[in-house]
OpenMM code with the backbone's topology and positions (N, CA, C; nanometers):
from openmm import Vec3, app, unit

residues = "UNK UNK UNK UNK UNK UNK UNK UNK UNK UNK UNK UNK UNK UNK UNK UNK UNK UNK UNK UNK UNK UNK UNK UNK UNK UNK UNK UNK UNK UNK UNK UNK UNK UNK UNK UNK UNK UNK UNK UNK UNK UNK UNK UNK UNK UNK UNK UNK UNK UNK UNK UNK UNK UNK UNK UNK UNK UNK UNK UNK UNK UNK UNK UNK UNK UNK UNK UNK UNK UNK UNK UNK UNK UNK UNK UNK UNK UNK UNK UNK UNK UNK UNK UNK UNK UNK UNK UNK UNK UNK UNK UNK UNK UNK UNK".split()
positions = [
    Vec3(-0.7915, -4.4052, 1.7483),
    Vec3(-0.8008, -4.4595, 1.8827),
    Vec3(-0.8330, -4.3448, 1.9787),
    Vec3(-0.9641, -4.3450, 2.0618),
    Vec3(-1.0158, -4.2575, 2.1512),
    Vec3(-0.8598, -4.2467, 2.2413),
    Vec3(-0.8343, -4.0926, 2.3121),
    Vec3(-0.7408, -4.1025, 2.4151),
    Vec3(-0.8549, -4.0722, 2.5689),
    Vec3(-0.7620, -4.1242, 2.6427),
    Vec3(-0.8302, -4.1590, 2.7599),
    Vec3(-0.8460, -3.9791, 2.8542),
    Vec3(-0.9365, -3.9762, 2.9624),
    Vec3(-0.9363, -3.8792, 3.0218),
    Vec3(-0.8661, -3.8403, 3.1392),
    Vec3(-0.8310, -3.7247, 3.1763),
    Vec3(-0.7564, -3.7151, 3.2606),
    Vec3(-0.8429, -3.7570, 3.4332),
    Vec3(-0.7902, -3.7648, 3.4887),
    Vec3(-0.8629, -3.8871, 3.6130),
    Vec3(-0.7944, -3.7612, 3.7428),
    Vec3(-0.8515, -3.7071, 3.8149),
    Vec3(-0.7996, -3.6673, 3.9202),
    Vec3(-0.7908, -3.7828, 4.0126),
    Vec3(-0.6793, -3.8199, 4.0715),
    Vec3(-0.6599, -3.9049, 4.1727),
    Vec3(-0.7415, -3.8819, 4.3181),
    Vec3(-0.8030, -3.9923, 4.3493),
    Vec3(-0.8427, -3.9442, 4.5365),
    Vec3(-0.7164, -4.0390, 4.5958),
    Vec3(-0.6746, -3.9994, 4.7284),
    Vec3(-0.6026, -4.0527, 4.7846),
    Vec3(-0.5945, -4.2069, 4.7926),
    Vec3(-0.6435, -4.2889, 4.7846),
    Vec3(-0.6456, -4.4511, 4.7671),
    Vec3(-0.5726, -4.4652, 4.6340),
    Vec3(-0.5891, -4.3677, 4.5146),
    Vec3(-0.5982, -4.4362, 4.4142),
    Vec3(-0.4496, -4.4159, 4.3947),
    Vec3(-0.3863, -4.2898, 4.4740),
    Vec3(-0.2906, -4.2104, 4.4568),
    Vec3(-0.1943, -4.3460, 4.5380),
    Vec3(-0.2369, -4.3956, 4.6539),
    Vec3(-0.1548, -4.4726, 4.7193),
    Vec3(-0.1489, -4.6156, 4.6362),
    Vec3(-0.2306, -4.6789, 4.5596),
    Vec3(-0.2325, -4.7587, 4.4417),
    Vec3(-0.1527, -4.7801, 4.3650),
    Vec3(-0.1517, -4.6120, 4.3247),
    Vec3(-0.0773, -4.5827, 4.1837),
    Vec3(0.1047, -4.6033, 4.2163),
    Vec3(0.1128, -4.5730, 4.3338),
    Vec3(0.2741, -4.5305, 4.3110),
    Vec3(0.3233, -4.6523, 4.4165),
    Vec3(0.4270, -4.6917, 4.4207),
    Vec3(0.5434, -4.7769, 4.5225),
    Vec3(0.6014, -4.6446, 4.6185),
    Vec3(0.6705, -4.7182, 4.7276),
    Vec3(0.6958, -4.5928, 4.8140),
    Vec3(0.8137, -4.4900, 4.8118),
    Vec3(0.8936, -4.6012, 4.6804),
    Vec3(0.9998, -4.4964, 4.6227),
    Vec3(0.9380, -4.3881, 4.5189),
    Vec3(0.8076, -4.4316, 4.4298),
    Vec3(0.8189, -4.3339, 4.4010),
    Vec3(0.6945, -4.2477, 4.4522),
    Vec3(0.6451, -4.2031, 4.5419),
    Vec3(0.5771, -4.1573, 4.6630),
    Vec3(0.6835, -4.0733, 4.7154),
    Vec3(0.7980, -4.1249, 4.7621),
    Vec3(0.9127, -4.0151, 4.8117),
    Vec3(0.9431, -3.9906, 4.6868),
    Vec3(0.9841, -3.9907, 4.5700),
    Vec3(1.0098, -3.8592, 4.4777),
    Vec3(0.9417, -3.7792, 4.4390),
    Vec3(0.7906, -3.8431, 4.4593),
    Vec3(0.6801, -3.7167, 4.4361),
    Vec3(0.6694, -3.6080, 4.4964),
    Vec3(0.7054, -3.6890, 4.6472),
    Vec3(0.7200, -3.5536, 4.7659),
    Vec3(0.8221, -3.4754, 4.7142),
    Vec3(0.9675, -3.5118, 4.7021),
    Vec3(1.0486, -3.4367, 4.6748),
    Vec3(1.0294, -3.3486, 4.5622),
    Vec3(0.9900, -3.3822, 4.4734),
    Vec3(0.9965, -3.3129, 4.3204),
    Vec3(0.8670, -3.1906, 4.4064),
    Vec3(0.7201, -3.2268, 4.4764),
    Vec3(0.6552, -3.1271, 4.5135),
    Vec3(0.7133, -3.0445, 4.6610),
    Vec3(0.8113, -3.0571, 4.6735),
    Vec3(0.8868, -2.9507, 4.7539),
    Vec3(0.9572, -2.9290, 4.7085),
    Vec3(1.0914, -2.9296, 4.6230),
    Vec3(1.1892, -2.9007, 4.5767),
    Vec3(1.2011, -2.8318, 4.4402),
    Vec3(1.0755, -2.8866, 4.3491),
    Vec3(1.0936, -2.8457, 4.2022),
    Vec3(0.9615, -2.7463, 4.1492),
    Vec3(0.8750, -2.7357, 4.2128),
    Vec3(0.7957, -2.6569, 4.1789),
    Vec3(0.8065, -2.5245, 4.0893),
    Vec3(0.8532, -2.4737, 3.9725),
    Vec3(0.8257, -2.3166, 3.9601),
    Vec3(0.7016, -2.2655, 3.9637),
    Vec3(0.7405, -2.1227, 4.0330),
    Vec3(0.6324, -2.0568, 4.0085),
    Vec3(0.6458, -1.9425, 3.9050),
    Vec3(0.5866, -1.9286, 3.8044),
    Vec3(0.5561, -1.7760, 3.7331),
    Vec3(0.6215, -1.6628, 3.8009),
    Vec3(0.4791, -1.6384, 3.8553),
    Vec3(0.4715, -1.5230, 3.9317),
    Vec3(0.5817, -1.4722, 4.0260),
    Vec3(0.6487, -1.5654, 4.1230),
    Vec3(0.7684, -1.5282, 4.1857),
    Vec3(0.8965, -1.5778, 4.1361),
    Vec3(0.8913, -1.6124, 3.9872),
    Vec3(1.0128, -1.6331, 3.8953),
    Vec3(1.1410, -1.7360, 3.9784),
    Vec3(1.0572, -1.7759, 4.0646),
    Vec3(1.1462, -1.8994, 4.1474),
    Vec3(1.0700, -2.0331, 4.1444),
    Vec3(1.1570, -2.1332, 4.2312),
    Vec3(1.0783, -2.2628, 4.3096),
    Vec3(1.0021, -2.2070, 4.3858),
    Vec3(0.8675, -2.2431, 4.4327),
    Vec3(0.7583, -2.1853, 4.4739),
    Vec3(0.8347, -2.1392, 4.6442),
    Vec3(0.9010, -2.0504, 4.7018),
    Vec3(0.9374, -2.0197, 4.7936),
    Vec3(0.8926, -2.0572, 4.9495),
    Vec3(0.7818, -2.0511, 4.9152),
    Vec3(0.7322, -2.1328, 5.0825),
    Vec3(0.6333, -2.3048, 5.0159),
    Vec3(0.6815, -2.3312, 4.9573),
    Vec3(0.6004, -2.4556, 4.8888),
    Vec3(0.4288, -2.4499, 4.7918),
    Vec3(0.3955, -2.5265, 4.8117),
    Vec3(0.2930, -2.5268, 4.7124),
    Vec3(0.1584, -2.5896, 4.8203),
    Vec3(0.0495, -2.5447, 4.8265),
    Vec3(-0.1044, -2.5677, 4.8693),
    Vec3(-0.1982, -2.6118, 4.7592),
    Vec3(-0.2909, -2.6658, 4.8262),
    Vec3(-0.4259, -2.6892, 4.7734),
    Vec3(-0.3785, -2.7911, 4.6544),
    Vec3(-0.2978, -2.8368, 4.6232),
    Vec3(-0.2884, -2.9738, 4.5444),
    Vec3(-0.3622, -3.0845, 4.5360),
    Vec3(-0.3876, -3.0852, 4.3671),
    Vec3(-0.4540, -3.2204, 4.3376),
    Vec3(-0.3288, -3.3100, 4.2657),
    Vec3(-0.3498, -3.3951, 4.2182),
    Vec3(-0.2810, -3.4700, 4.1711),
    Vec3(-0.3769, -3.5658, 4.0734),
    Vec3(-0.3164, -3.5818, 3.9360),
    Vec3(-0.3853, -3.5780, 3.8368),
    Vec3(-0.3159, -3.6828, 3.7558),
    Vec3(-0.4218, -3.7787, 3.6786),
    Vec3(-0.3413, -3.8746, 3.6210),
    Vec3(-0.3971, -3.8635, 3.4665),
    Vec3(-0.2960, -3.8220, 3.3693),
    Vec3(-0.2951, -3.7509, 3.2593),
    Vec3(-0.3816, -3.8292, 3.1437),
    Vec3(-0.4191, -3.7945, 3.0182),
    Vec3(-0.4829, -3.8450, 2.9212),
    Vec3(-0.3997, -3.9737, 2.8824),
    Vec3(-0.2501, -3.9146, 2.8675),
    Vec3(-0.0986, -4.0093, 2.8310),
    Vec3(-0.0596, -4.0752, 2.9431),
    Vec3(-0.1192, -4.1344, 3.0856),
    Vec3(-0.0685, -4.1737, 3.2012),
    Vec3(0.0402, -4.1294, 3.2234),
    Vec3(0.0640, -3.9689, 3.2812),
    Vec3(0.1625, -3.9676, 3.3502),
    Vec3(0.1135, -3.8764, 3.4227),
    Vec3(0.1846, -3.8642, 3.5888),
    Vec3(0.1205, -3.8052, 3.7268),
    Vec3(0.1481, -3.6905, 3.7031),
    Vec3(0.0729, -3.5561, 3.6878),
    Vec3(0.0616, -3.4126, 3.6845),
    Vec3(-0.0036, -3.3711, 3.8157),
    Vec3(0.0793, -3.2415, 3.9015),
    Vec3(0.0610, -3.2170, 4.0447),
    Vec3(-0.0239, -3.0473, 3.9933),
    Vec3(-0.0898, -3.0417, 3.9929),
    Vec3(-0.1866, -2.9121, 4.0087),
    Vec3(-0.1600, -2.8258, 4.1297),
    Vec3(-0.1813, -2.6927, 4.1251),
    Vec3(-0.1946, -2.6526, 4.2752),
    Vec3(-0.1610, -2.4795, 4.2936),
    Vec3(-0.1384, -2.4374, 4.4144),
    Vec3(-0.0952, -2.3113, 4.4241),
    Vec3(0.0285, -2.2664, 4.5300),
    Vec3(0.0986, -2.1588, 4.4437),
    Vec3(0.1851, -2.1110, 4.5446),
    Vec3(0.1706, -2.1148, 4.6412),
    Vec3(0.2280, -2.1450, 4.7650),
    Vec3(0.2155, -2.0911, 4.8908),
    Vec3(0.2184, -1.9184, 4.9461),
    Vec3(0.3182, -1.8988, 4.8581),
    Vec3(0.3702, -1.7314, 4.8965),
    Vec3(0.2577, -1.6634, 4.8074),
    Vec3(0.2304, -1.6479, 4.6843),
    Vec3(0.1651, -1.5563, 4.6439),
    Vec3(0.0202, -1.6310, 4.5805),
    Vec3(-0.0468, -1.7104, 4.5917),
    Vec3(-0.1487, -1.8264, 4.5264),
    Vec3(-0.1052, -1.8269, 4.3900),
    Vec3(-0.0691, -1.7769, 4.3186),
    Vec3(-0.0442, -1.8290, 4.1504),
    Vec3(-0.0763, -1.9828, 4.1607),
    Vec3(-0.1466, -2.0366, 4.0137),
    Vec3(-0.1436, -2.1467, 3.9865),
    Vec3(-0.0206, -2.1738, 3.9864),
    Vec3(0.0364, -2.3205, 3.9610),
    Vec3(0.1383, -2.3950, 3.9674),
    Vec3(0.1000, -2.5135, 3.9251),
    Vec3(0.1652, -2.6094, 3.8575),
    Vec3(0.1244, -2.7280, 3.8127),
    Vec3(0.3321, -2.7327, 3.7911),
    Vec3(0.3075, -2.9082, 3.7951),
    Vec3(0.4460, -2.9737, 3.7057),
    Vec3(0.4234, -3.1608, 3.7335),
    Vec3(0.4536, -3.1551, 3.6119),
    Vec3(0.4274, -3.3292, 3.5583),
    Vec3(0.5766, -3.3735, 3.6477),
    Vec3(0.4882, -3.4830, 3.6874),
    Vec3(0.6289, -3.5808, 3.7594),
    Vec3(0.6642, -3.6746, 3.7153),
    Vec3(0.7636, -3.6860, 3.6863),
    Vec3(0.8888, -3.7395, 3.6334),
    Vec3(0.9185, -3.8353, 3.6808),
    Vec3(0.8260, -3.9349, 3.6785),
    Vec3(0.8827, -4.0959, 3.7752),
    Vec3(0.9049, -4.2128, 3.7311),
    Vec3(1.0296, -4.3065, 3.7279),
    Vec3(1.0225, -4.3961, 3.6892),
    Vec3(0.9292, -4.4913, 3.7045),
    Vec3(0.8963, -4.5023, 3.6147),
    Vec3(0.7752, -4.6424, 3.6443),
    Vec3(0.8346, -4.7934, 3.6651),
    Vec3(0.7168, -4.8542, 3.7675),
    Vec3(0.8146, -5.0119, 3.7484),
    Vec3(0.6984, -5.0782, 3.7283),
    Vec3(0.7541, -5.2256, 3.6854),
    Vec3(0.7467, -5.3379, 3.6252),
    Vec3(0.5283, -5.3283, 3.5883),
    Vec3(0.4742, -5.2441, 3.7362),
    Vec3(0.3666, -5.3109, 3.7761),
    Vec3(0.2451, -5.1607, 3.7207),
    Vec3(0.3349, -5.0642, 3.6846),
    Vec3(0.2556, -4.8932, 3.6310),
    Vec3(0.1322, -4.9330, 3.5912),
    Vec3(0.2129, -5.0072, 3.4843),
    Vec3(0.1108, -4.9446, 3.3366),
    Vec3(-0.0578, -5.0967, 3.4183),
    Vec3(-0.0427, -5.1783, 3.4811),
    Vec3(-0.1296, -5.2380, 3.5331),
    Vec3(-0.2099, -5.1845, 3.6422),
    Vec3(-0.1353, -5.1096, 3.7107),
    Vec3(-0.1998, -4.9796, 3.8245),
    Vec3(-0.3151, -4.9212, 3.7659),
    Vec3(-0.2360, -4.8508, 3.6656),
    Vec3(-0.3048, -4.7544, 3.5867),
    Vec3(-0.4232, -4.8231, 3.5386),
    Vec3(-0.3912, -4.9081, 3.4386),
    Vec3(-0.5260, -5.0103, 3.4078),
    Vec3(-0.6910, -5.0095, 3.5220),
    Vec3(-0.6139, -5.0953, 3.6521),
    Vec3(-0.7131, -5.0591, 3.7126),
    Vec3(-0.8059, -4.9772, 3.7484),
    Vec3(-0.6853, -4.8378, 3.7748),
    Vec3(-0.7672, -4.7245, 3.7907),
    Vec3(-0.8545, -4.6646, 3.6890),
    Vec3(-0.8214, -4.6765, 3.6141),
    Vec3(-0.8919, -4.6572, 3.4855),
    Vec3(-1.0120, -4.7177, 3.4757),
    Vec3(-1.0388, -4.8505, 3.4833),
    Vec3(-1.1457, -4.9285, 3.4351),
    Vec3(-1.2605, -4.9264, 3.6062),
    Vec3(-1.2050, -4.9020, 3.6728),
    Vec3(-1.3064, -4.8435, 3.8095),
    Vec3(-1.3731, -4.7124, 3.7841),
] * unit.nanometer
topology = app.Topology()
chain = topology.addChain("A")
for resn in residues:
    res = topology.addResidue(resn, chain)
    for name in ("N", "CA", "C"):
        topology.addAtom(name, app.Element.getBySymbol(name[0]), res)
């Protein structure tokens, strides 16, 4: 079975994809949980230039860069899905 490609989200698809609870944990998890490498912390002044990425395996991966020092940064988010995901996803997919 072919696996599917990873889909960078544009903003519509991003507002599609998620309910607004989990929209606020995305925010949170991309301010709060970020590591960075390079400054061996949570990205200290937050994270820039973010894409947001919807994986081969459908699940939301945040791309991007430190704020404090640019290092890449990436971290898969961790969201409960409800009832209506895996049909989101569908759509986006087949557009």
């Amino acid at each position: 079975m072919p696996q599917d490609e990873e889909i960078e989200l544009v903003s519509s698809q991003f507002d599609s994809l998620l309910n607004k609870e989990q929209k606020e944990a995305f925010n949170y998890l991309l301010e709060h949980t970020v590591f960075c490498p390079n400054c061996s912390n949570i990205c200290p002044q937050g994270v820039v230039d973010h894409i947001t990425v919807l994986t081969d395996v459908d699940e939301v991966l945040m791309k991007g860069k430190c704020a404090k020092c640019g290092s890449g940064v990436r971290r898969l988010m961790l969201i409960e899905e409800d009832a209506g995901f895996a049909d989101r996803v569908k759509e986006i997919r087949n557009n």
